[in-house]
C-alpha positions in Angstrom: 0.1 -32.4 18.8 1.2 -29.1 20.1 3.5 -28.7 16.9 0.8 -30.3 14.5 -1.6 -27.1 16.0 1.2 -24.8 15.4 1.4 -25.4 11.8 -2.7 -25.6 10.9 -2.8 -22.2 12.8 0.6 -21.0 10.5 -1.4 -22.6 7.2 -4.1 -20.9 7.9 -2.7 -17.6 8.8 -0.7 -17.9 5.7 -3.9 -18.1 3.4 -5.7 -15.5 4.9 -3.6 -12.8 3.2 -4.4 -12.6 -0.3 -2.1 -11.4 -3.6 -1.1 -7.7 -4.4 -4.1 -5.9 -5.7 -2.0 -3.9 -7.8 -0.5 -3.8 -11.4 2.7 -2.4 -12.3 3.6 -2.5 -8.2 6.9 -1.7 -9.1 6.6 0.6 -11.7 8.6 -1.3 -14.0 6.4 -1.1 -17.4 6.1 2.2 -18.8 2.8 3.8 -20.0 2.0 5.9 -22.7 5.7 7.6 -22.6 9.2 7.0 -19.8 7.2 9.9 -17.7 4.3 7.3 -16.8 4.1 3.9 -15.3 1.7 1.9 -16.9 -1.5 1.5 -15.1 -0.4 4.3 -12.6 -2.1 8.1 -13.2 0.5 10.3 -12.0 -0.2 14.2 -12.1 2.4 16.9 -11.7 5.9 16.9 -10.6 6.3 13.0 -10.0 6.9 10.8 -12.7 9.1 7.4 -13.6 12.5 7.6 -13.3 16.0 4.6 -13.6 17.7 6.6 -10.8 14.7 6.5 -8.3 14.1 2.6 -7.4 14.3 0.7 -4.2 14.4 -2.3 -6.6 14.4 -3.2 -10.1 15.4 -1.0 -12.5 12.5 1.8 -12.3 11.1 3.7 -9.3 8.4 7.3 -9.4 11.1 10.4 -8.2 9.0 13.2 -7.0 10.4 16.8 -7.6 11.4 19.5 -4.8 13.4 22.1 -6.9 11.1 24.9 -6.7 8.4 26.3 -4.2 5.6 24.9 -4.0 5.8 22.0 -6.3 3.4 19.0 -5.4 2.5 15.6 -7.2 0.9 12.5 -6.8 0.1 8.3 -8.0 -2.8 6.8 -7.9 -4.3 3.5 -9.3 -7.6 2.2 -8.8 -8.4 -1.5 -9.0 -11.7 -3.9 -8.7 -13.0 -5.0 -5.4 -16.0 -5.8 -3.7 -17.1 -5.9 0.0 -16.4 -8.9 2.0 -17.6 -8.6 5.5 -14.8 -11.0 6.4 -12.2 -9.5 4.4 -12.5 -5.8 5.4 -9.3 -4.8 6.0 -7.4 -3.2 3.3 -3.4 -2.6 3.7 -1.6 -0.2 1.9 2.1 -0.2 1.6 5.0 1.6 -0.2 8.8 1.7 0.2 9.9 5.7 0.1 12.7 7.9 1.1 13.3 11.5 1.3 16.5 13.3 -0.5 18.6 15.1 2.6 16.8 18.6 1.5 13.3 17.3 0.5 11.0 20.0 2.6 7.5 20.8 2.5 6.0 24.3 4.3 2.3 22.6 4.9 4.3 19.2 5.9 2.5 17.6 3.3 3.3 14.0 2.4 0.6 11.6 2.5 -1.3 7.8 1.9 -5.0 8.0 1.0 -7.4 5.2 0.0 -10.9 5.7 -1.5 -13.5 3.4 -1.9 -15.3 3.9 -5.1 -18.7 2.4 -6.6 -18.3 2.8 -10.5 -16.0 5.3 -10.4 -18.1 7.8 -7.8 -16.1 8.2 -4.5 -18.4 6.8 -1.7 -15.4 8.0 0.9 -11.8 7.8 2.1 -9.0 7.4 4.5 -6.1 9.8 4.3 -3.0 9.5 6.7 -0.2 11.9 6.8 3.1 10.3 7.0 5.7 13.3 6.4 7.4 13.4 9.7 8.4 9.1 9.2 9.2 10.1 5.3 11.7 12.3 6.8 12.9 11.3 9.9 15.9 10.0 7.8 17.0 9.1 4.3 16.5 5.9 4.6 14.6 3.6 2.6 11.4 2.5 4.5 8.4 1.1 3.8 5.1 3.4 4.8 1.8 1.1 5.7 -1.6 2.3 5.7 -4.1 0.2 6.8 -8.1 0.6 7.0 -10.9 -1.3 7.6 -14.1 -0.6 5.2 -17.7 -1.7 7.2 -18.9 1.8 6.2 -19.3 1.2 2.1 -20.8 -1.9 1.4 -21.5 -1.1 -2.0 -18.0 0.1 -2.8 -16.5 -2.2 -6.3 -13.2 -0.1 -6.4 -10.8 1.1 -4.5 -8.0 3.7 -5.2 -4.5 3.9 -3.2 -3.0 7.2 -3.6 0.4 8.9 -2.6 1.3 12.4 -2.5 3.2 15.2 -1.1 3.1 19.1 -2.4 3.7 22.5 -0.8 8.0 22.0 -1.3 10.7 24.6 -0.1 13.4 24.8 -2.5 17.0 24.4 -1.4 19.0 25.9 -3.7 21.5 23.4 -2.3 19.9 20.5 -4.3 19.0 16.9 -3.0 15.1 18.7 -2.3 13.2 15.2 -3.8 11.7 12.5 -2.7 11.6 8.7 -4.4 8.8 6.1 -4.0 8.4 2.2 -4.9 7.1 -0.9 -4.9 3.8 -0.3 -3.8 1.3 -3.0 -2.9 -2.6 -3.2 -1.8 -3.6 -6.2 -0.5 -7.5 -7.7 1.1 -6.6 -9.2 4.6 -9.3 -10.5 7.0 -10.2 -9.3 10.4 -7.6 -11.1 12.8 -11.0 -12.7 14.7 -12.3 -14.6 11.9 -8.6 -15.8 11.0 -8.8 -17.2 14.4 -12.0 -18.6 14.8 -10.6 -20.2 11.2 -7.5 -21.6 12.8 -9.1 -22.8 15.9 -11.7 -24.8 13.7 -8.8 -26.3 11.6 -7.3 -27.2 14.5 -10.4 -29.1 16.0 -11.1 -31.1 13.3 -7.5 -32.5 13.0 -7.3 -33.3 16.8 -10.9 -35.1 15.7 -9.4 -37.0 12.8 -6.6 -38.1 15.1 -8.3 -39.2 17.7 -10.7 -41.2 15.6 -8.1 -42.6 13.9 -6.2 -44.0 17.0 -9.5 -45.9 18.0 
């Protein structure tokens, strides 16, 4: 019984999280020229590059070679508010180059919520000093929880960084990947979800042993 709970609690868990929200997570197709990743808008200094993945052939390499460079991704995809799916997580695998600096410590995650394209608001977390605590690979999360924005339809995820020091001695980028948005529900209701599961097997059981 105790193992049969285990595994309707682990089902149900399992089905709570949905599917990437995101197109092109990888940055594998390429948009109107190599520059761009389809379905991405990136501005500025950071474009698609084969030298700048985590995996795959294709990653977004963000430029450092001169002060004061800066440059972001965005993509905005189609939601709508669930009151027990508010919680939106964020995620991208990055890593700095050994010289990558920025003077206003500027690299960041941001998510907007959006109704028909008009910001209703946003969450914005700086994550510089984990980008460059090493030069590493790792994978930056960002989660939020919208209760706020009811009427919200979109949402946009967003990564940046600006405000670079140039080291003459090269290595002064940074790379980014593999990016994914996905729609989990608040960990009460997966419970209260679980716990039900788990009642009406114990119920079936029983009734069946009569």
């Amino acid at each position: 019984m105790k193992w049969l709970g285990v595994c309707v609690i682990g089902c149900v868990l399992a089905s709570g999280v949905q599917a990437n929200l995101l197109s092109n997570p990888g940055f594998e197709t390429e948009g109107v020229s190599s520059w761009n990743a389809a379905d991405w808008l990136n501005e500025s200094d950071i474009g698609r590059m084969d030298w700048a993945q985590y995996s795959g052939s294709y990653g977004m390499a963000g430029y450092g070679d001169a002060d004061g460079k800066w440059g972001y991704i965005a993509q905005t995809v189609s939601t709508s508010y669930d009151a027990a799916n508010p919680i939106y997580r964020f995620t991208i695998w990055g890593m700095a180059e050994e010289n990558f600096s920025s003077s206003g410590n500027e690299v960041y995650m941001k998510v907007t919520f959006k109704e028909n394209g008009s910001d209703l608001g946003d969450f914005t977390q700086n994550i510089y000093a984990d980008f460059t605590a090493n030069t590493d690979w790792n994978q930056h999360v960002m989660q939020v929880t919208n209760t706020a924005w009811t009427s919200a339809n979109q949402v946009e995820v967003l990564f940046g960084y600006g405000q670079t020091v140039n080291d003459l001695a090269g290595n002064c980028g940074l790379r980014v990947d593999d990016a994914s948005m996905i729609q989990i529900p608040e960990p009460t209701s997966v419970l209260l979800l679980a716990l039900g599961s788990v009642g009406i097997v114990v119920f079936r059981i029983q009734r069946n042993r009569r």
